[in-house]
C-alpha positions, 0 to 999 in steps of 0.5 A: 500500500502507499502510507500517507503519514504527517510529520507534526503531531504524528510522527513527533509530538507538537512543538512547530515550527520547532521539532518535537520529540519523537512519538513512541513505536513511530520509527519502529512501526514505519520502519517495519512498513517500509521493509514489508514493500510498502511505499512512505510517504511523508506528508508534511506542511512543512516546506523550504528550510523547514522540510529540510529540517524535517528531513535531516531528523528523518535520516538522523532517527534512521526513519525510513521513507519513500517521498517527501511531500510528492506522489509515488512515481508508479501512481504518476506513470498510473493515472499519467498526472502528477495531482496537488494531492498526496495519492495514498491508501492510507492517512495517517494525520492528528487533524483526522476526525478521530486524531491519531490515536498512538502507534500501536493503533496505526499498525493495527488499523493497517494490519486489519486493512491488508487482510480485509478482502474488498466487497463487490456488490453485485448488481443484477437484472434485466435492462429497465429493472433499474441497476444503473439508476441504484448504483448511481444512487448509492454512490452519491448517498454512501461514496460506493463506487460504480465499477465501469464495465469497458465495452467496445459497444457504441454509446446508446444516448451521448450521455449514457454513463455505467462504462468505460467506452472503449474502441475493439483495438483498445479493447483487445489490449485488455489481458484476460489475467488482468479482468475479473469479469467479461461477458459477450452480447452478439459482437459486443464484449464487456470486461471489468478490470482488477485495478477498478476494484475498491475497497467497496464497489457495485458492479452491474453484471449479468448471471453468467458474469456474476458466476465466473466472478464468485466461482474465480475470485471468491478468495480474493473478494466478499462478493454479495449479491442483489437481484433486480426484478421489475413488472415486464411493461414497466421495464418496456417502458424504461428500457425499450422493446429491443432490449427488453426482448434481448434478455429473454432466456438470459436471466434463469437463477433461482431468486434463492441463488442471491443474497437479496432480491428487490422489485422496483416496480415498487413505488420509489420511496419504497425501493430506495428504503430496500436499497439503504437497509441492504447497503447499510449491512456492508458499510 
């Protein structure tokens, strides 16, 4: 993992500008960090003469560390920017909203993150049940991202969101050994890749992509389950007779096969208060 951890208050007690005395277990638990792969980076307020200072107390402690107020070279080279902000998995900082409680703690939190398999909240059903439209809600009520599917299929509306469109020459660079899901309509293919993965997800995926994904990757992800169903007019008239039709004989799971079913037709304010009591088990 990438380490974001701050200088003052952190790694040694308050005394800024001047330098403070270092904090119990912090060389030992950074140092340990460091040795285990993963990349340091220290995150200070500090700048100029001041870094420079920190800096020199760093070395003279023997703390080891990656970066000095910069991102790690391998996430530039990633997302092909260099952003203002520090690029990490974890922050550890004393103005957190829970402060930073010792060093003991800090490696503990870090210890539990690396065993916590990431969840995938599968979301599945026919075209109109309203998979989408539910993925959007939950990750502008609770931050959990949408998985986008990369697809070689062309745009149905200019602004129609869900994937990644991509052409069949991007498409086929895609390395199998780096997907966790792929699925074929006719001539079209979808694929999700492993480095889209959060720590908390939704993923609109078909039954077939959905079983390749639990039977392959069960060991590596907590993969739930959510099944869509919508009355057949209501899905015409949100999806269209052509897609509609294209679904038939696509869906044939028992609904005891998924770990929560949950039927839109269903007035709206109803369906959203079956949506947050399902995500709010996994939060």
């Amino acid at each position: 993992m990438v380490i974001s951890i701050d200088f003052d208050g952190t790694i040694v007690t308050i005394a800024y500008p001047q330098i403070g005395k270092l904090r119990n277990g912090a060389k030992e638990t950074i140092n340990r960090w460091y040795n285990e792969g993963h990349t340091i980076v220290i995150n200070s307020c500090r700048a100029e003469q001041m870094q420079k200072d920190m800096v020199r107390f760093l070395v003279a402690n023997g703390i080891m560390f990656s970066y000095v107020n910069a991102n790690a070279k391998h996430l530039i080279d990633l997302y092909g920017m260099d952003c203002r902000k520090i690029s990490a998995d974890v922050y550890f900082d004393d103005k957190n909203p829970e402060g930073f409680k010792s060093w003991s703690w800090a490696e503990s939190f870090v210890e539990r993150k690396l065993w916590q398999k990431p969840i995938i909240i599968c979301l599945i059903g026919e075209s109109g049940a309203g998979k989408t439209h539910w993925a959007e809600y939950t990750e502008l009520e609770y931050g959990i991202k949408m998985i986008q599917s990369y697809t070689d299929r062309e745009k149905r509306t200019p602004d129609e969101n869900g994937h990644t469109f991509v052409t069949p020459e991007q498409f086929d660079a895609f390395k199998q050994e780096k997907m966790i899901a792929f699925t074929q309509f006719g001539a079209k293919r979808y694929c999700c890749l492993k480095k889209d993965v959060c720590d908390i997800n939704t993923y609109v995926i078909d039954e077939n992509g959905f079983i390749y994904l639990s039977d392959t990757f069960i060991d590596s992800y907590n993969i739930v389950s959510i099944r869509f169903v919508c009355d057949y007019e209501e899905r015409l008239r949100r999806a269209g007779l052509e897609r509609v039709q294209r679904d038939q004989g696509m869906f044939n799971l028992p609904m005891e096969f998924f770990d929560v079913c949950i039927d839109t037709s269903y007035p709206k304010e109803e369906v959203k208060r079956f949506i947050d009591m399902t995500i709010q088990k996994f939060l």
